[in-house]
N, C-alpha and C positions, 0 to 999 in steps of 0.2 A: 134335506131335499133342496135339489137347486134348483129353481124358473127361471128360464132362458138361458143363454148360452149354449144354444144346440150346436151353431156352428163351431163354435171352441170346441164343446166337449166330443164331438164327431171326430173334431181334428186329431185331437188327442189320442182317442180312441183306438183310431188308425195309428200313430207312431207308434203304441204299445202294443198291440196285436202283431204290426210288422216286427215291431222291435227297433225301430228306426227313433230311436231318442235322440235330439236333439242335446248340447249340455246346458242351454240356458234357454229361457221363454220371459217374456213378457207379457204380464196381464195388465193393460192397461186401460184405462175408463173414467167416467162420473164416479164422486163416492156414491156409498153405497148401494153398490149393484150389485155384491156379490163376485167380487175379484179373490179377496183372500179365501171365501168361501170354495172357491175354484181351483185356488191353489193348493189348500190345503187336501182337498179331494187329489187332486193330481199327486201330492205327495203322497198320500195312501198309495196310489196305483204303483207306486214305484218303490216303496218299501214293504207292501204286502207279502210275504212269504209264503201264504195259504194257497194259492191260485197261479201256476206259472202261466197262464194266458194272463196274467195282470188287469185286468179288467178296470177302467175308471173308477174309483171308488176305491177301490182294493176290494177286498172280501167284506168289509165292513163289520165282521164279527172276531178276528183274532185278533191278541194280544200287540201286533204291531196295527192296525188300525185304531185299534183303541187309543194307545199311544200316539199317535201322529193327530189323533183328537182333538188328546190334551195337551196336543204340543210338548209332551216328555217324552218324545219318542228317542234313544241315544244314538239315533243315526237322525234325526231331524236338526237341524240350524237352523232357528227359528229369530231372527233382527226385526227390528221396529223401533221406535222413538219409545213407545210405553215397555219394552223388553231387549233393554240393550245388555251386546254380550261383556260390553267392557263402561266401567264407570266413568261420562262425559261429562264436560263441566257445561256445554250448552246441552239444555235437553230438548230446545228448537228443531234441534237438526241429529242426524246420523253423522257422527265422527268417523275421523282415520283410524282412534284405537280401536273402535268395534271392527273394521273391517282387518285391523291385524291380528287381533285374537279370532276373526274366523279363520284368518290365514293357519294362524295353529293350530285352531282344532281341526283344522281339514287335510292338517300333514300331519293327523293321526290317524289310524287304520280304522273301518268303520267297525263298531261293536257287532251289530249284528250280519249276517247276509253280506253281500259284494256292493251295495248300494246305498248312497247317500242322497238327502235329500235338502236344499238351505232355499226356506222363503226369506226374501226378504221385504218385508211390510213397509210401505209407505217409501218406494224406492227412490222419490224425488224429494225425499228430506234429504237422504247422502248430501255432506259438503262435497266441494269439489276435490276437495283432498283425496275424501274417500272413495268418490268417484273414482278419482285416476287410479288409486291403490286397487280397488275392484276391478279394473279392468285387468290388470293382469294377469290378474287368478282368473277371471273369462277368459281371458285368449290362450292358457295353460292352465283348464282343467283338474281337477286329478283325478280320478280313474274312477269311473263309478258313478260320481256326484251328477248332481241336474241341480240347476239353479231355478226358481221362478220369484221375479223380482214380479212384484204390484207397484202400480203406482194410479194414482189419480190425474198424474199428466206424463204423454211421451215426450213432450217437448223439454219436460222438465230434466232425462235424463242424457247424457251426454250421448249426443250421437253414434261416437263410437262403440257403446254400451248396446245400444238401440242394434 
């Protein structure tokens, strides 16, 4: 259950009802409010299979909600300092190799449905490295994918990102 975030989740609501998805979103706030909680919801809505009105949430009962749950969904990209995709030698911060190895796995076909989903958790650890590297893969997409970066500060991520 999520408290608060009506106006988010309204918003959202509407781009998946239209169909009008965005490829990237930022949740950005105070800790603990309930951002990645937001995110992770929104990924449902956009890998759910069960419901083609995609509804916030997803359907909340099939085997791809369940999955995006538990974050072992094989169409989710799930980044964070505590769950990196590539082994860093600072664990302070999100490296350049994580954002290269999502580069590859995201110039892979999605396993399931036409649709991809990459949170990335605590989006203002990114080095600047990885920043820049990320931004390319935002300004060229690949087909399908929606990104929702979290973070605890917008200021922390690099404008251009923003």
């Amino acid at each position: 259950m999520i408290i608060g975030h009506k106006r988010n989740i309204l918003y959202l609501e509407g781009v998946l009802r239209k169909g009008t998805l965005a490829h990237a979103y930022l949740f950005y706030g105070p800790e603990a409010v309930g951002k990645k909680t937001v995110a992770v919801e929104f990924a449902k809505s956009v890998l759910c299979r069960e419901d083609s009105r995609r509804p916030f949430g997803g359907c909340g009962r099939c085997q791809d909600c369940r999955e995006v749950d538990a974050t072992t969904h094989p169409d989710l990209l799930f980044l964070s300092r505590e769950r990196p995709l590539a082994a860093e030698d600072l664990k302070r911060e999100i490296g350049i190799k994580n954002i290269h190895e999502l580069r590859r796995l995201l110039g892979m076909t999605p396993w399931r449905g036409a649709r991809r989903a990459v949170i990335i958790d605590g989006a203002e650890a990114l080095s600047g490295e990885a920043q820049s590297a990320l931004l390319k893969t935002l300004e060229e997409p690949p087909s399908g994918t929606v990104f929702a970066l979290v973070s605890a500060s917008a200021e922390a991520v690099y404008p251009t990102i923003r």
